[in-house]
C-alpha positions, 0 to 999 in steps of 0.5 A: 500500500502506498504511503504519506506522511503528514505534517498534524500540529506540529508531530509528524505522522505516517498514515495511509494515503486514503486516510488524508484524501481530500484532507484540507491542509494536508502537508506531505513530508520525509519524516515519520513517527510511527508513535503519533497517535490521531483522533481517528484512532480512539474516536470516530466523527460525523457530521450532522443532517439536513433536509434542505429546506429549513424554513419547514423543519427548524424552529426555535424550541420556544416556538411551540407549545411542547416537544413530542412526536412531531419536534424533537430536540436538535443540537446545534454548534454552541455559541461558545465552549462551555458543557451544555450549549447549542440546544435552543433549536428543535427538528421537525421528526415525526417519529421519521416518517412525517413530512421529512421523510416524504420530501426526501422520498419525492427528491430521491432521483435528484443528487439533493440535500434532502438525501441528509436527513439522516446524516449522524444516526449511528451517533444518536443516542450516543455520548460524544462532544459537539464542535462547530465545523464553520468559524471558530472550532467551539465545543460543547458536550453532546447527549445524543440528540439528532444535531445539526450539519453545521457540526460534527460530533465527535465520539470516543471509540471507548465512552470511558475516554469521553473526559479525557477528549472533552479536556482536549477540546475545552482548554482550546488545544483541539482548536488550536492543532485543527487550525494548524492544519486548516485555517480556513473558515469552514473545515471538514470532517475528515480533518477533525479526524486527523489532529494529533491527540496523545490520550495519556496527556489528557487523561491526566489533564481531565483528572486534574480538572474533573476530580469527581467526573464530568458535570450532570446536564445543566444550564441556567441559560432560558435559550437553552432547552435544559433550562428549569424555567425558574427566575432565580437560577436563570441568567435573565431573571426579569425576562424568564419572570415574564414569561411566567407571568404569561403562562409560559412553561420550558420543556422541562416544564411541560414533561419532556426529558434529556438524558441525565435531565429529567422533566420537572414538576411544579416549583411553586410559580404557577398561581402567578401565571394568568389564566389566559395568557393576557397581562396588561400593563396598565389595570384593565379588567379589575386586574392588577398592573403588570408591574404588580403582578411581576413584583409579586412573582419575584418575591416568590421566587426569591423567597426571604432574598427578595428585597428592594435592593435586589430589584434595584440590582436586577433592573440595573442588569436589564439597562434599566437602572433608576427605572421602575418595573413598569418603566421597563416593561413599556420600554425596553422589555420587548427589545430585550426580548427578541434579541435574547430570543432570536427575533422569534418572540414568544411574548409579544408586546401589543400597544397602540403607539402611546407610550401612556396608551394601551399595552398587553403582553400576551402569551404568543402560544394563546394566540396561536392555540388550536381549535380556535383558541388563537382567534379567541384570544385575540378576540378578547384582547380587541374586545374584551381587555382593550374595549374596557379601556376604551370606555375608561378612556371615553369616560376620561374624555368626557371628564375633559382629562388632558391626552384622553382623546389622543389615547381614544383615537389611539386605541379605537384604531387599534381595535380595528386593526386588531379586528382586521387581523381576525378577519384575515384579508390581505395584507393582514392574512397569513401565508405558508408556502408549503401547505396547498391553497386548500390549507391556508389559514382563513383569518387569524387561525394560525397553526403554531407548527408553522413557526413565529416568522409567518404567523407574525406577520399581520401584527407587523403589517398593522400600524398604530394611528398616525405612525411614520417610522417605517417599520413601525407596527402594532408591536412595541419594536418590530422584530428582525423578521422578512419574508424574502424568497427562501433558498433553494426550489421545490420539486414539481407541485401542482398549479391548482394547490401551490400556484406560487411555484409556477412563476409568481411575479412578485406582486400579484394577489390572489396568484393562481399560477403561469404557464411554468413552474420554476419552484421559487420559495417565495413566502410574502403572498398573499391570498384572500378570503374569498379565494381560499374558500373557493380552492377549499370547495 
């Protein structure tokens, strides 16, 4: 058999020519050292799986109500190395044989991404550690999940090594040798395989630092699905208070479980989370105030460490230093919101564009329940919570009260936006490009499956009266969210069920197709009433 020797951080080792094929920074040299050891010789590495269209298939965990059949856990590259990261997203699965599977089914004659979906399977179920193949070589520990094709996992030939390889990889020196050998943005699988690794040196490196073993899964961070949902032990108490107050629950809350991390029962918050998912900042139905209802929810989290002093601290911590709790839920919530959620709110900020005005945070999962739930919420924001202040605001104005007639102007508006929501005709209907015309929502009926990025978009396509920012809408700040042509092209589709893969033009209402089909993955159409209910007959 033919030989090279490569050049791998610094040592020289000799190695059979098909080990470096295609090897990214391969160096070929005379030298040799036969007592090299490589990762590929105490690990083996995959990279993850992709079905090709992740508009469909990934969501931000919080996005939906629960994880179950239809959504699993999925890992992705961590942010940073640290022991549980990279787990904020979640796959559309289906036990395998859903949607995924028949997309990859109707591809099969094509050399097409969705023919990965399964990329990484010998690896699930599995203890390894996670790095990101693109940017910096992160790393994090892995627990078995499906993850994603941005990363490689990598798992030890023996798990009782699995320590001494994610020492290896923590301090940095895993990084360090990859890049030796390829500096380049994005590295392969096939070069993780070929980094110089001496396991002797880091067993002993591991015992050093992991006395009592590696740490049980675990993270205080909300983004991460691991997290208990409790204010105190999170790294963003004010903001995981909130979601609390409105009714919102983290997997481990609503009965899903991880390997070492089992699912969690009541922790005494519960009383404070409303009903029906509806808080007004301002009194609103004999309600108390948000500020009030947050301020009890804390006390009871922190027990007898509740204080004035700790708020204090704890709005500091928000940017919100000198304010009140009311002072940063009107201003400066909403926009922390999206940013630690990744534009994907699921608390969402309604007002009417006064600052003294109208103001709800609602739990977007109500919105966007089942069975008519999500219309019955928005209902009763426009007409049952909102309606009270209006008359309270019509009493006020009567009274002569200086700005009532601003905030009833202000707020009737609103109310008429919210009722063209409800009604769901362009340009306040929604749109999801792959369910046929005979299954697009009429009116506000969202499936919460499809994900926060289209069933969103008629809250940011009402404006509050008199607005001239731009992008200005009924939502406190508006999220980073457009709805700009997808990538990649669907295979053939039916003209009569998805017109807009037959050449949409870009403009045209109520689109029902040209001469030929191109598969553009366009998502801001829009359809009304009336030709939705006519496709459904």
């Amino acid at each position: 058999m033919s030989k090279a020797q490569c050049l791998v951080g610094g040592d020289v080792e000799l190695r059979s020519a098909s080990v470096f094929a295609d090897t990214p920074g391969c160096c070929l040299t005379g030298a040799e050292n036969a007592n090299t050891t490589l990762l590929a010789d105490v690990a083996t590495v995959l990279h993850g799986q992709n079905a090709g269209d992740n508009s469909i298939f990934n969501r931000q965990f919080w996005e939906v109500d629960h994880l179950g059949d239809m959504w699993r856990a999925y890992q992705g590259p961590s942010e940073t190395t640290c022991h549980f990261g990279g787990r904020t997203k979640i796959v559309r699965w289906e036990n395998e044989c859903g949607l995924m599977a028949r997309r990859a089914a109707e591809v099969r004659h094509l050399n097409n991404k969705a023919q990965q979906w399964r990329s990484g399977k010998p690896h699930w179920g599995k203890r390894g550690i996670v790095v990101s193949l693109v940017g910096r070589n992160y790393g994090t520990l892995y627990s078995g999940d499906i993850y994603s094709d941005s990363c490689g996992v990598i798992v030890p030939k023996e798990q009782a090594f699995l320590g001494d390889l994610w020492e290896f990889v923590r301090c940095g020196e895993f990084e360090r040798r990859l890049r030796q050998i390829d500096p380049s943005l994005a590295v392969s699988i096939k070069t993780l395989l070929t980094v110089n690794y001496d396991p002797e040196e880091w067993r002993a490196a591991f015992l050093r630092e992991y006395p009592s073993g590696l740490p049980n899964p675990h993270s205080s961070d909300p983004t991460q699905w691991l997290f208990n949902g409790h204010p105190k032990d999170s790294d963003n108490p004010l903001h995981v208070a909130v979601a609390r107050l409105v009714g919102y629950q983290w997997p481990r809350q609503t009965g899903s479980e991880f390997p070492d991390c089992p699912a969690l029962g009541p922790d005494g918050l519960e009383s404070h989370a409303d009903t029906d998912g509806i808080v007004c900042l301002s009194s609103v139905r004999g309600e108390p105030t948000a500020a009030d209802r947050l301020l009890a929810l804390l006390a009871d989290a922190y027990g007898p460490d509740w204080s004035a002093d700790l708020r204090d601290k704890l709005l500091a911590d928000v940017e919100a230093a000198g304010e009140t709790l009311d002072d940063w839920l009107r201003d400066s919530f909403f926009a922390q919101h999206l940013k630690l959620f990744h534009q994907r709110p699921f608390v969402w900020h309604i007002w009417d564009g006064l600052r003294d005005g109208f103001h709800v945070l609602v739990n977007y999962h109500r919105l966007a329940g089942p069975a008519g739930e999500g219309r019955r919420t928005l209902e009763k924001i426009a007409y049952e919570y909102l309606g009270d202040w209006i008359t309270r605001q019509k009493a006020q104005q009567a009274a002569g009260a200086e700005g009532a007639d601003a905030r009833v102007a202000a707020a009737v508006h609103l109310q008429e936006q919210l009722a063209k929501i409800i009604e769901g005709e362009p340009p306040y209907d929604i749109f999801v490009r792959w369910k046929p015309l005979t299954e697009q929502p009429i009116g506000w009926d969202p499936d919460i499956n499809d994900g926060v990025r289209l069933n969103i978009r008629p809250f940011m396509t009402a404006r509050p009266l008199g607005a001239k920012a731009k992008k200005a809408c009924i939502l406190r700040v508006a999220p980073g969210i457009e709805w700009k042509k997808d990538r990649g092209t669907e295979p053939d589709r039916p003209k009569a069920q998805f017109p807009w893969f037959w050449t949409w033009d870009g403009t045209t209402q109520d689109f029902a197709g040209g001469t030929k089909f191109d598969g553009s993955r366009h998502n801001d159409l829009h359809y009304t009433r009336k030709a939705k209910e006519a496709a459904r007959q």
